[in-house]
TIVO-2410 file (N, C-alpha, C; in nm, 3 decimals):
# residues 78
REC num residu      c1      c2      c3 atome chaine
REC   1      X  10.772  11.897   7.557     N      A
REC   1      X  10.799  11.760   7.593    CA      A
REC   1      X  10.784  11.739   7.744     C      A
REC   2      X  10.841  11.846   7.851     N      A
REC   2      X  10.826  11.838   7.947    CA      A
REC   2      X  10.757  11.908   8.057     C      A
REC   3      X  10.631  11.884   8.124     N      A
REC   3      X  10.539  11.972   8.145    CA      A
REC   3      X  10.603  12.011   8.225     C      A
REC   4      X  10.728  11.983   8.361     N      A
REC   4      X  10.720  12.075   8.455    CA      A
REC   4      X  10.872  12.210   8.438     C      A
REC   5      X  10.895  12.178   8.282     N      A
REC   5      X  11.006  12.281   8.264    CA      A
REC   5      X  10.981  12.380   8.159     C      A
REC   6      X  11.001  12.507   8.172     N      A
REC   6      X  10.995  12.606   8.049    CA      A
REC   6      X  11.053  12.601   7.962     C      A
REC   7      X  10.972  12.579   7.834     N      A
REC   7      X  11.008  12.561   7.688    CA      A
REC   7      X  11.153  12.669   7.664     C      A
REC   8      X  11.170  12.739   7.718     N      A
REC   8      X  11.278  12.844   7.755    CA      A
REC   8      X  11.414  12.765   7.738     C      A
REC   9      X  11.377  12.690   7.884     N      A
REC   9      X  11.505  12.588   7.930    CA      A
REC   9      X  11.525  12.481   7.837     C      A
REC  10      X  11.391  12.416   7.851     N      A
REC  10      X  11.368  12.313   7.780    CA      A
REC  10      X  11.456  12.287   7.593     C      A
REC  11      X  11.448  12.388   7.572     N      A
REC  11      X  11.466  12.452   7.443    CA      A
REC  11      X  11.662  12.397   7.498     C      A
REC  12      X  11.650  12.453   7.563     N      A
REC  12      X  11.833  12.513   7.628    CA      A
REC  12      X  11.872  12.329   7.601     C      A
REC  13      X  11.818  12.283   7.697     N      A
REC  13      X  11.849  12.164   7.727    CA      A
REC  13      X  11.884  12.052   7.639     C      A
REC  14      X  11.814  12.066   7.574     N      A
REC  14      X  11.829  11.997   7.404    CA      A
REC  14      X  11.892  12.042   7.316     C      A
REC  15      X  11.923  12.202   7.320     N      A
REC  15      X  12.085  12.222   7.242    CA      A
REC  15      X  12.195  12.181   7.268     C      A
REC  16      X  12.214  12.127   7.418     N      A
REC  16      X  12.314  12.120   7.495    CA      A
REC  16      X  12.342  11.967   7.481     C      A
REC  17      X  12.200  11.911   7.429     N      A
REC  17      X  12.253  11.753   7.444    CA      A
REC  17      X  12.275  11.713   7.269     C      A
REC  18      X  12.201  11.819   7.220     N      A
REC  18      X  12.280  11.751   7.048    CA      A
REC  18      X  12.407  11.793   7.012     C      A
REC  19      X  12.496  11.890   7.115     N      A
REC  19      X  12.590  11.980   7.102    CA      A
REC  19      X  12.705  11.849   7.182     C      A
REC  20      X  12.665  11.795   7.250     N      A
REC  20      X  12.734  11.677   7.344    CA      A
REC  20      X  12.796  11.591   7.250     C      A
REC  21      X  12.927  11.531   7.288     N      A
REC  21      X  12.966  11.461   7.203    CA      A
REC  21      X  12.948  11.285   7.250     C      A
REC  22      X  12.955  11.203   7.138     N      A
REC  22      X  12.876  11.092   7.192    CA      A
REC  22      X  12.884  11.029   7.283     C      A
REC  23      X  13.046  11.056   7.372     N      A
REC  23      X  13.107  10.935   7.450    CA      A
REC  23      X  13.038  11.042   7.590     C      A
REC  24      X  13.009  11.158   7.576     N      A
REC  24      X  12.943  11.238   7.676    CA      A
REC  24      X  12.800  11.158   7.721     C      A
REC  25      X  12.738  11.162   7.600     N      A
REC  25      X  12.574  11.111   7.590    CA      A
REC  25      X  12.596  10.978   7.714     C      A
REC  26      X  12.692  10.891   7.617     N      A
REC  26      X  12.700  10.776   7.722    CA      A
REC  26      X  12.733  10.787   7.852     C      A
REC  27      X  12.827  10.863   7.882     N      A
REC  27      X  12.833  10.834   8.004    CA      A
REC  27      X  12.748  10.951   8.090     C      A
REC  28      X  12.661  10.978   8.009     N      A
REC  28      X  12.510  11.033   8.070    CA      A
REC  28      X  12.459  10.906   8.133     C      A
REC  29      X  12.447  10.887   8.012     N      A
REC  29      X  12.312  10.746   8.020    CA      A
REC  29      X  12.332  10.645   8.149     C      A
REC  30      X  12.477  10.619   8.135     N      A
REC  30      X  12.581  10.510   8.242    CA      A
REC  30      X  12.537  10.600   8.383     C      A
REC  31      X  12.546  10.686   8.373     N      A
REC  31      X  12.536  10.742   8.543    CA      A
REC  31      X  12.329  10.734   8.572     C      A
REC  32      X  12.277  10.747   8.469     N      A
REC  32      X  12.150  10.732   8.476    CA      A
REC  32      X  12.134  10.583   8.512     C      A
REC  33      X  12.154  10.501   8.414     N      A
REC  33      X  12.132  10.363   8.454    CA      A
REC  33      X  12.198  10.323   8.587     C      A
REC  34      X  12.283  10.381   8.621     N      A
REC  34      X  12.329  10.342   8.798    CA      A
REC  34      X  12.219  10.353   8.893     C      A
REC  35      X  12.194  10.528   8.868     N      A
REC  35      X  12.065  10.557   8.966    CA      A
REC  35      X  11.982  10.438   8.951     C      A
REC  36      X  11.916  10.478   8.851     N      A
REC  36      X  11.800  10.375   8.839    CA      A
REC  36      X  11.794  10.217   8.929     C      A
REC  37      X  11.953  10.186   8.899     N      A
REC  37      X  11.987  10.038   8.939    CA      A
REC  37      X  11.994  10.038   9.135     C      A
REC  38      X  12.059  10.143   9.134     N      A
REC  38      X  12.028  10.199   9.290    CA      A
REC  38      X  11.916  10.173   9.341     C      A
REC  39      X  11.832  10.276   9.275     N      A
REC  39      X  11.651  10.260   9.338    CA      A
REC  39      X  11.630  10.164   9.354     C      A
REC  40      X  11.628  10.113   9.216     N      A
REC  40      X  11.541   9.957   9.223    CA      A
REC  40      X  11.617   9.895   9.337     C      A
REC  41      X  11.714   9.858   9.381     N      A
REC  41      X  11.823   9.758   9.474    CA      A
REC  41      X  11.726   9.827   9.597     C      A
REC  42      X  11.712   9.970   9.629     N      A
REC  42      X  11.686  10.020   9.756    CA      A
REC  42      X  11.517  10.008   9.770     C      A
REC  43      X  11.439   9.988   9.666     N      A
REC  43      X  11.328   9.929   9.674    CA      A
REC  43      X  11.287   9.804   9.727     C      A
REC  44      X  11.402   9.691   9.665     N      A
REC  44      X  11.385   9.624   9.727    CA      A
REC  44      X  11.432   9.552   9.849     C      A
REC  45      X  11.531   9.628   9.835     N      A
REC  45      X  11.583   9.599  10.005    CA      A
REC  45      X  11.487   9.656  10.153     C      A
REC  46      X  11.381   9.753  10.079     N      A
REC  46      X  11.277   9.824  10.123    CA      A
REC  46      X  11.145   9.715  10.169     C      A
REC  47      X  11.153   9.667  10.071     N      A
REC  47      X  11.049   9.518  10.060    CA      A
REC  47      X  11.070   9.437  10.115     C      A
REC  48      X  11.198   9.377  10.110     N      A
REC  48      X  11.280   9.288  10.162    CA      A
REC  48      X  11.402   9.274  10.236     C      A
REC  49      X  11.384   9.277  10.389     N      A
REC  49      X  11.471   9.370  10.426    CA      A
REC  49      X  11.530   9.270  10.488     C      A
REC  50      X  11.532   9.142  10.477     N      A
REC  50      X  11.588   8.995  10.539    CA      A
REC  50      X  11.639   8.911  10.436     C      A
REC  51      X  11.623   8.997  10.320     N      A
REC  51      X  11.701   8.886  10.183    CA      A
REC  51      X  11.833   8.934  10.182     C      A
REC  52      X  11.884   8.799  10.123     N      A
REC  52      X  12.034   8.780  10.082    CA      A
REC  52      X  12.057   8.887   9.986     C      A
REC  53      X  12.173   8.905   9.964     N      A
REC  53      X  12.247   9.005   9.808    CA      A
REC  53      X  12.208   8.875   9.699     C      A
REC  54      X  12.170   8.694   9.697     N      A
REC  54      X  12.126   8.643   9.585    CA      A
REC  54      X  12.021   8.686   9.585     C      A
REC  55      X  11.914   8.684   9.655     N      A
REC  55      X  11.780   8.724   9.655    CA      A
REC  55      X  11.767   8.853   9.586     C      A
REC  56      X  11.831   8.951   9.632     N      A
REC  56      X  11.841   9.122   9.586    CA      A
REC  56      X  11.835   9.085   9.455     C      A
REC  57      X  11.951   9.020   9.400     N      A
REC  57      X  12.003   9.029   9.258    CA      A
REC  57      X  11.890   8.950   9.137     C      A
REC  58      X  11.822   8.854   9.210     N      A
REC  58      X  11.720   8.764   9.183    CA      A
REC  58      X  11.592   8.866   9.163     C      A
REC  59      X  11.597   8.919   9.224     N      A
REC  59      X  11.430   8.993   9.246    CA      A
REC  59      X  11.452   9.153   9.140     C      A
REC  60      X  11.606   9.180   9.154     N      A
REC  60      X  11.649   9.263   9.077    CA      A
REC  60      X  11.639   9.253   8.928     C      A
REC  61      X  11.687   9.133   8.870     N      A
REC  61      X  11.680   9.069   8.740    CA      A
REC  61      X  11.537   9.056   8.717     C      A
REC  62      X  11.432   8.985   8.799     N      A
REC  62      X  11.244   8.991   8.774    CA      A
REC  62      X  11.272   9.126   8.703     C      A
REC  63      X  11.288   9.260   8.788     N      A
REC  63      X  11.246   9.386   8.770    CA      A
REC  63      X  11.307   9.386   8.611     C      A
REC  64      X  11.418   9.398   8.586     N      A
REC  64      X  11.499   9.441   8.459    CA      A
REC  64      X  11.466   9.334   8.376     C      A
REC  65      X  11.459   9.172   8.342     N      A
REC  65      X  11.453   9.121   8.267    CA      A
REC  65      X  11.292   9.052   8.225     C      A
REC  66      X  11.234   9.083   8.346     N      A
REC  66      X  11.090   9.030   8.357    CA      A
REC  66      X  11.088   8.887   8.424     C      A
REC  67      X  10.966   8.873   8.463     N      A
REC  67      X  10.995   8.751   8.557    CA      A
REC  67      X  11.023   8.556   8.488     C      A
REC  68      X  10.949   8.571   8.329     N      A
REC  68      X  10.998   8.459   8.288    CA      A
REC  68      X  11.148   8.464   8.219     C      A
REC  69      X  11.212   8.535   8.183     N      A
REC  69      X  11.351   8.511   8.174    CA      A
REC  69      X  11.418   8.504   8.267     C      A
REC  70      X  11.420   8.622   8.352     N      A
REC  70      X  11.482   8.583   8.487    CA      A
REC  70      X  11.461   8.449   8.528     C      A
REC  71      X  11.375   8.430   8.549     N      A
REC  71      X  11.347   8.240   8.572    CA      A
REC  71      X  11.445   8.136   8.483     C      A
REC  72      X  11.418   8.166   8.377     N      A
REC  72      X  11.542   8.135   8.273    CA      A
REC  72      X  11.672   8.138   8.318     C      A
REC  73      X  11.694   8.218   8.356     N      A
REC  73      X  11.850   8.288   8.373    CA      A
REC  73      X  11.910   8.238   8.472     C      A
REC  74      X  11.806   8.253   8.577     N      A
REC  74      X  11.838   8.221   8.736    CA      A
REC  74      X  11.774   7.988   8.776     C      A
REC  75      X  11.752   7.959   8.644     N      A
REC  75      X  11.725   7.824   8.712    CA      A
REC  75      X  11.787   7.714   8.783     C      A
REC  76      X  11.933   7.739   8.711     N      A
REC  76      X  12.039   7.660   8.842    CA      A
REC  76      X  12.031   7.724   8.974     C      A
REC  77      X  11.993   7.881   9.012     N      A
REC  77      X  12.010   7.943   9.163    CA      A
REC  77      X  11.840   7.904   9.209     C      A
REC  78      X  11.879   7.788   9.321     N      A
REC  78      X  11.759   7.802   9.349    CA      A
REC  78      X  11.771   7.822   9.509     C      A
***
């Protein structure tokens, strides 16, 4: 599945996560989706380095919801 790890580990890694119990998995996932939410925020604060925290959150939502819902979402913030 993963080219830059040995089927060895790899192997390891996936016993370890069907062996996990579910509320584990999640709050895998929860610390993953932070990162992720991190980047993206530091991307665009990277881009945009004179926008507001509405703007961030605006340009943030494009990324995660796509840009015509976000539009949706965000049409009273203008």
């Amino acid at each position: 599945m993963l080219t830059d790890t040995d089927p060895k580990i790899e192997k390891m890694q996936i016993e370890i996560l069907r062996r996990m119990p579910a509320w584990k998995k999640l709050a895998v996932m929860e610390g993953l989706n932070e990162t992720v939410r991190a980047l993206a925020v530091a991307g665009i604060k990277q881009r945009h380095p004179a926008a507001s925290p509405a703007q961030i959150q605006r340009e943030l939502a494009e990324l995660t919801l796509g840009p015509e819902l976000a539009r949706k979402v965000y049409a009273h913030a203008k």
